[in-house]
C-alpha positions as CSV (number, residue, x, y, z in Angstrom):
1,X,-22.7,-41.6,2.8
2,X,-26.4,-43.1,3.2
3,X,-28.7,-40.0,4.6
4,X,-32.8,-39.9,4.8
5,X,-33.6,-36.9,3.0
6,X,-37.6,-35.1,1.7
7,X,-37.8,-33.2,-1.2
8,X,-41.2,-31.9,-0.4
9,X,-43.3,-31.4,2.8
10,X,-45.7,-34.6,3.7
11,X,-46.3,-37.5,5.5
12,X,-43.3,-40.3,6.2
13,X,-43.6,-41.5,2.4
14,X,-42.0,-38.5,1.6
15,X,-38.3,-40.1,3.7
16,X,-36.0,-41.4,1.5
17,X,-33.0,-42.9,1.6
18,X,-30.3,-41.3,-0.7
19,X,-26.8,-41.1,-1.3
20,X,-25.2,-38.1,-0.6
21,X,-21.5,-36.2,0.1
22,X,-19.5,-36.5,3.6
23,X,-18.8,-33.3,4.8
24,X,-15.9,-32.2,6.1
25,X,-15.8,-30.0,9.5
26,X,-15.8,-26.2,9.9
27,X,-12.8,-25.2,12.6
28,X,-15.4,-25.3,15.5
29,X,-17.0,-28.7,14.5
30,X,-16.2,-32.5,14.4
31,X,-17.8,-34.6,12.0
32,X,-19.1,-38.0,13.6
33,X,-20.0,-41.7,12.8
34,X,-23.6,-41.5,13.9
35,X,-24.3,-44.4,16.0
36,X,-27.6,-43.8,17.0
37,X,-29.8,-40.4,16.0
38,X,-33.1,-39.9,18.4
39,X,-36.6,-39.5,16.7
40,X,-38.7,-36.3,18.0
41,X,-41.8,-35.3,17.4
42,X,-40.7,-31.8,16.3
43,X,-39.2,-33.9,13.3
44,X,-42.4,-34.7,12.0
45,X,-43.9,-31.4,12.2
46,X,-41.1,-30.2,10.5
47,X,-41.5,-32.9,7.6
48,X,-45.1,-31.5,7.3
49,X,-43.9,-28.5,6.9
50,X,-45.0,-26.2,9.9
51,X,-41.8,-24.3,9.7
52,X,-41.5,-24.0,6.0
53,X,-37.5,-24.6,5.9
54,X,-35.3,-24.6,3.0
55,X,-35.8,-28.5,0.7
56,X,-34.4,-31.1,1.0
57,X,-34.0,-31.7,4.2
58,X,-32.1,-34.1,6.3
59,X,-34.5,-34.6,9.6
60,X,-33.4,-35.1,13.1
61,X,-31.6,-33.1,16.1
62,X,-30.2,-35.8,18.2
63,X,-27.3,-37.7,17.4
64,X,-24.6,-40.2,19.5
65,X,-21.5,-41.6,18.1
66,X,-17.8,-41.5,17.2
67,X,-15.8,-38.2,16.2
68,X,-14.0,-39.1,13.2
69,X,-12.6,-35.9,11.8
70,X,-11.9,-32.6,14.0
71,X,-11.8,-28.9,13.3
72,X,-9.1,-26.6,13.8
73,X,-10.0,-25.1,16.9
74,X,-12.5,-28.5,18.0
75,X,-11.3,-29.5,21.6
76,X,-12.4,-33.1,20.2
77,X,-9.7,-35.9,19.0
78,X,-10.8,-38.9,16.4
79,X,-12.6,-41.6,18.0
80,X,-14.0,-39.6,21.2
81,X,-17.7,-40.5,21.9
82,X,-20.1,-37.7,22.2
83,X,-23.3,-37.3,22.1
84,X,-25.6,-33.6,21.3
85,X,-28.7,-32.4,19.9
86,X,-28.5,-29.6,16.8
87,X,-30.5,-27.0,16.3
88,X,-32.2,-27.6,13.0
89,X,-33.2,-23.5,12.3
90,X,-32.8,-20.5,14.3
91,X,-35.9,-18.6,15.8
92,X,-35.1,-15.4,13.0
93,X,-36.4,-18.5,10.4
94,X,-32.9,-18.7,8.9
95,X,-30.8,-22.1,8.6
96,X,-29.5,-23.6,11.6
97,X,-26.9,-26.1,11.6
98,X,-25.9,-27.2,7.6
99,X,-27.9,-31.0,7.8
100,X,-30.3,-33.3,10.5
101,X,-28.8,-36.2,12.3
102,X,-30.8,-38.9,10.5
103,X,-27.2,-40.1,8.0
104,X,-24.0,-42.2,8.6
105,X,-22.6,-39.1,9.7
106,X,-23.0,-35.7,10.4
107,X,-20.7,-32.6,11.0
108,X,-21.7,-30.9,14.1
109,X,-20.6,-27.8,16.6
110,X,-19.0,-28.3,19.2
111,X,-21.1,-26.1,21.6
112,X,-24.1,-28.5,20.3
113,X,-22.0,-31.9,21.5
114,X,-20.2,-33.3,25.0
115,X,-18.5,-36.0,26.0
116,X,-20.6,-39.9,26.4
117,X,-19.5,-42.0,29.0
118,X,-18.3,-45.9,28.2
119,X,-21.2,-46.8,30.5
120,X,-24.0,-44.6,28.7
121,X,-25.1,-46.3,25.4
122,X,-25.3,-44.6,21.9
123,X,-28.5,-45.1,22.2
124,X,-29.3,-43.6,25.2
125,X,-26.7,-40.4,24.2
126,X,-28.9,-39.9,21.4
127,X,-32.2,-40.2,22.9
128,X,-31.6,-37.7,25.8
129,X,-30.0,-34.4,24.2
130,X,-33.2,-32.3,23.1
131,X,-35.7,-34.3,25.9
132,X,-32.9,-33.1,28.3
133,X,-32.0,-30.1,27.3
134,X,-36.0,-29.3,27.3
135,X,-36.4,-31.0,30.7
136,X,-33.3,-28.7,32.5
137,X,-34.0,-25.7,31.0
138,X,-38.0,-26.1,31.8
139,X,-37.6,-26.8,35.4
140,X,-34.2,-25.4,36.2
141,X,-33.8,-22.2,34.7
142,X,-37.7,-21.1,34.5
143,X,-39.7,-23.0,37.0
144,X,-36.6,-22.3,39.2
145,X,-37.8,-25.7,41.0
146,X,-35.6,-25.6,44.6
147,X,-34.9,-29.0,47.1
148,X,-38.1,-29.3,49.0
149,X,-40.5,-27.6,46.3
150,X,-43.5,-29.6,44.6
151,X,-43.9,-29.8,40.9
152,X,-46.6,-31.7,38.5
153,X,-45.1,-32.9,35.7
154,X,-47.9,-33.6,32.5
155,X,-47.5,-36.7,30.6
156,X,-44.5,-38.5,32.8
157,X,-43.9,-41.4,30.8
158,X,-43.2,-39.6,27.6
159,X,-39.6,-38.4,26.3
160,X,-39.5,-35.2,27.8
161,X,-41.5,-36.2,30.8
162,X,-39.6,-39.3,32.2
163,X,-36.4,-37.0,31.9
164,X,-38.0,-34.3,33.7
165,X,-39.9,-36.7,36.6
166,X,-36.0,-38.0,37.0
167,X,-34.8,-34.7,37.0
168,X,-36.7,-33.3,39.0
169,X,-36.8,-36.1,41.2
170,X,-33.2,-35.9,41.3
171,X,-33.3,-32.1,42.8
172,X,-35.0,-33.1,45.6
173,X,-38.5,-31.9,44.5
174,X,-41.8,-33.7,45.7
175,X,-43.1,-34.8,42.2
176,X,-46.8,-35.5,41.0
177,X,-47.5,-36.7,37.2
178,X,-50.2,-37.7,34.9
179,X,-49.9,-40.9,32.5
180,X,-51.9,-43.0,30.7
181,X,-53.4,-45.7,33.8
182,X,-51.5,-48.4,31.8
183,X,-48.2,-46.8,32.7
184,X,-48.9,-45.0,36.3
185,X,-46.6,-47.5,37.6
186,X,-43.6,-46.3,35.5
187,X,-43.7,-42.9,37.3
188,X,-43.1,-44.9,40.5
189,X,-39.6,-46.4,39.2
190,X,-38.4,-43.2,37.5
191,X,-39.1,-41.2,40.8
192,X,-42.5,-39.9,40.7
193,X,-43.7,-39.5,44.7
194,X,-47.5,-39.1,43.0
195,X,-49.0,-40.9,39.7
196,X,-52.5,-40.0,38.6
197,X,-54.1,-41.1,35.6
198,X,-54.7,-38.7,32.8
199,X,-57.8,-40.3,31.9
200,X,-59.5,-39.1,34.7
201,X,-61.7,-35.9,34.3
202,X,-60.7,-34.0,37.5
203,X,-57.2,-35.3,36.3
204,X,-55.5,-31.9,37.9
205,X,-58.0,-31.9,40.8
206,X,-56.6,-35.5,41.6
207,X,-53.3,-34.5,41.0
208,X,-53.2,-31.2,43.7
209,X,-55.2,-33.6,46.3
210,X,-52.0,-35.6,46.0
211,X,-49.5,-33.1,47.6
212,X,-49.7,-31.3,50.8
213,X,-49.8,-27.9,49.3
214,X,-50.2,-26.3,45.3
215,X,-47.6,-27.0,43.1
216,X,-44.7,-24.5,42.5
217,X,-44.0,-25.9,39.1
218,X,-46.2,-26.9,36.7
219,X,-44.8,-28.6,33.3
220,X,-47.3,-28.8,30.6
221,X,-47.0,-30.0,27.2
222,X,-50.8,-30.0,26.4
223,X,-51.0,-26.3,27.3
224,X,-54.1,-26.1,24.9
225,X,-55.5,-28.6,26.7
226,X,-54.4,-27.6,30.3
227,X,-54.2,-23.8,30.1
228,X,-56.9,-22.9,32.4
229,X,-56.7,-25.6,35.3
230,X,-53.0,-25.1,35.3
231,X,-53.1,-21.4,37.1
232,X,-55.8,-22.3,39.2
233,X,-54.1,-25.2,40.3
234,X,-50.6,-23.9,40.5
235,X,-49.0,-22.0,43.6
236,X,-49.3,-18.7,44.3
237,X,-45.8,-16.7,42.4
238,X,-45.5,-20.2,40.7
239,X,-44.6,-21.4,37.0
240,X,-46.2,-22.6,34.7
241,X,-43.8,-23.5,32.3
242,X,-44.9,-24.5,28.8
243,X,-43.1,-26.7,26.0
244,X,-44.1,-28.3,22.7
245,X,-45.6,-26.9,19.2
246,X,-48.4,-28.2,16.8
247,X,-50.2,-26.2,14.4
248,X,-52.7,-24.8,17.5
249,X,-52.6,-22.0,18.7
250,X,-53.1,-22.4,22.7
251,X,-54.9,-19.5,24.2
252,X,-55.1,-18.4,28.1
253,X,-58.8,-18.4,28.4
254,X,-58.3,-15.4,31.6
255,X,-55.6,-13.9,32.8
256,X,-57.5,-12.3,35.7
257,X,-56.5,-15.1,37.7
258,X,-52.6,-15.7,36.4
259,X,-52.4,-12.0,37.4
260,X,-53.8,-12.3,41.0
261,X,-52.0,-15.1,41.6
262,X,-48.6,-13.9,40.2
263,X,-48.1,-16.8,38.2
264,X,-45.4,-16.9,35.7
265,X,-46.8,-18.3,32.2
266,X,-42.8,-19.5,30.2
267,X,-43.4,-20.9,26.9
268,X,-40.0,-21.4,25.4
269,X,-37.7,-23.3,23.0
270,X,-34.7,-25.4,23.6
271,X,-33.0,-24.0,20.7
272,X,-33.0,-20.6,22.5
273,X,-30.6,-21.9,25.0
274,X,-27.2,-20.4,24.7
275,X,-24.7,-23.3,26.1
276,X,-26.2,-26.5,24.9
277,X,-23.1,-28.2,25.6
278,X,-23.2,-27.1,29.6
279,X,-26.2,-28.4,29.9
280,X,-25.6,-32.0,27.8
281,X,-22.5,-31.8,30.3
282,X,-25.2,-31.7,33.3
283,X,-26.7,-34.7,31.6
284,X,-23.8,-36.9,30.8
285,X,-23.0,-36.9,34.4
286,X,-26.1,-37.8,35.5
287,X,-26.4,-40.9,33.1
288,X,-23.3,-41.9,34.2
289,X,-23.7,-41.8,37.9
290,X,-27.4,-43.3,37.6
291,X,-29.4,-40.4,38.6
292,X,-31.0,-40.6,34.9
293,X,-32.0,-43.1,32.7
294,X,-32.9,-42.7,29.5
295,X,-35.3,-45.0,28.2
296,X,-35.7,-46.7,24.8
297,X,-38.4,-47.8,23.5
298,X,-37.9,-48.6,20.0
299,X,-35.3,-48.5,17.4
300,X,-35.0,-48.4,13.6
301,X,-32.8,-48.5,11.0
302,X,-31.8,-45.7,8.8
303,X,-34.1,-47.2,5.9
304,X,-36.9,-47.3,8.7
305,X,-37.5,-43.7,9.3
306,X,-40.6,-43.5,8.1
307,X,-41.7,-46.6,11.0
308,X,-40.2,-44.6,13.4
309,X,-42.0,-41.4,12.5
310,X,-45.1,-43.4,12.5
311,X,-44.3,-45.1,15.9
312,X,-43.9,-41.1,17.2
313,X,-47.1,-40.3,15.4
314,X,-48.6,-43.4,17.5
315,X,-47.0,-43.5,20.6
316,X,-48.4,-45.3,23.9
317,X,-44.7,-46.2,24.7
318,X,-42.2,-45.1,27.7
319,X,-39.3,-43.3,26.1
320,X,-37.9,-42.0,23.1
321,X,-37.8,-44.0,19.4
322,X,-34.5,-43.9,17.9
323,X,-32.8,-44.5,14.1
324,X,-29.3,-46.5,14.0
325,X,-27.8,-46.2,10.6
């Protein structure tokens, strides 16, 4: 089969299309026809090496497409659409799942994978799981965002953020987010009650003045950036919950006021979550009963991944990129 593989660490020159074995499943995995494989921007930090893994490398967590072999004990049968995101290495720093999603096909766990709705594209399957995943497990299991509580929601019209403005949204939170003014009005149609442009200096200012009282979630992927302003502006006992790596190393300037506040500061990592395939489940129905849409923006062909790393790298779209071999 056709995969994108890198040798050594480096910019998207270093993807390369090669030929390379089909494997065939463990008992607890299927191997599928990959329709559609999403492009995140953990994939390119990974190709540059920030997490030093094992080379080569296939890249890529996301996939969407058709089972066409089953495991022993895989409650999957041949030609079953599914759709999942794969961890690529554990938190201990040792191997994760045995390849990436960017190749004709892939053998993946079944805990990693659910089931993809006739009405939900490939390409939306495959541009949701880790943005998802990220988005629940951010505002559902620690922000602990109720019906009738407020959240502010950085950076709404990116892949993570326009899933979690929908999500949230859909939970019957009040919901305030930044974007680029070029885009505020996307946050209107995905179910933003608040947009405020990111461009503007007092940017969280502007964003509290929009609610009737302090946030009870804040979701930050600029923490760096944000740190500071985002206690202050938060509720008292509130989250702020924090997503995203680069190679900086965010620092909370004070804790003085986290502390008399009682905020809760949650960095995290998807990969830490223990039943991926619940929470895809979660996903799946809401793309299929049009609670959430999952927009893409651009797409690629296998022998484009570089382009699509370099459209990631650019952004200044609504969405998430994806590769379809």
């Amino acid at each position: 089969m056709r995969a994108i593989r890198y040798h050594e660490f480096g910019g998207p020159e270093v993807l390369a299309v090669e030929s390379i074995p089909t494997l065939d499943p463990d008992p607890d995995e299927v191997r599928v026809r990959v329709v559609a494989a999403g492009v995140n921007p953990c994939d390119a930090l990974r190709r540059e090496g920030l997490w030093d893994d094992p080379l080569p490398l296939i890249p890529g967590s996301d996939v969407a497409g058709e089972v066409t072999a089953v495991g022993a004990h895989a409650a999957y049968e041949v030609g079953d659409r599914v759709f999942g995101t794969v961890p690529m290495l554990n938190v201990s720093g040792s191997r994760g799942d045995r390849q990436g999603t960017y190749a004709e096909e892939v053998v993946v766990r079944t805990d990693r994978l659910a089931p993809l709705d006739d009405d939900v594209s490939f390409a939306e399957g495959a541009a949701v799981g880790l943005v998802g995943c990220t988005a629940w497990r951010g505002l559902v299991e620690f922000g602990r965002l109720r019906p009738g509580g407020t959240c502010l929601i950085h950076g709404g019209t990116g892949g993570v953020g326009h899933v979690a403005v929908q999500l949230a949204a859909a939970m019957g939170a009040t919901v305030v987010s930044t974007a680029h003014p070029d885009r505020l009005g996307v946050l209107s149609e995905l179910g933003a009650d608040h947009a405020v442009d990111y461009t503007d200096d007092d940017v969280l200012v502007a964003a509290v003045d929009a609610l009737d009282h302090p946030p009870d979630v804040v979701f930050d992927h600029m923490f760096g950036a944000h740190a500071g302003l985002d206690v202050d502006v938060v509720a008292p006992g509130g989250s702020v919950v924090v997503i995203g790596g680069n190679h900086d190393q965010p620092r909370l300037p004070d804790l003085t006021a986290a502390i008399g506040k009682d905020v809760t500061i949650q960095p995290f990592d998807v990969f830490n979550l223990a039943d991926i395939d619940r929470v895809l489940g979660h996903l799946a129905v809401l793309m299929r009963d049009g609670g959430l849409s999952v927009r893409v923006a651009r797409r690629y062909d296998l022998d484009e991944a570089a382009a699509a790393h370099r459209a990631v790298a650019a952004g200044g779209y609504v969405g998430k990129v994806v590769v379809e071999p």
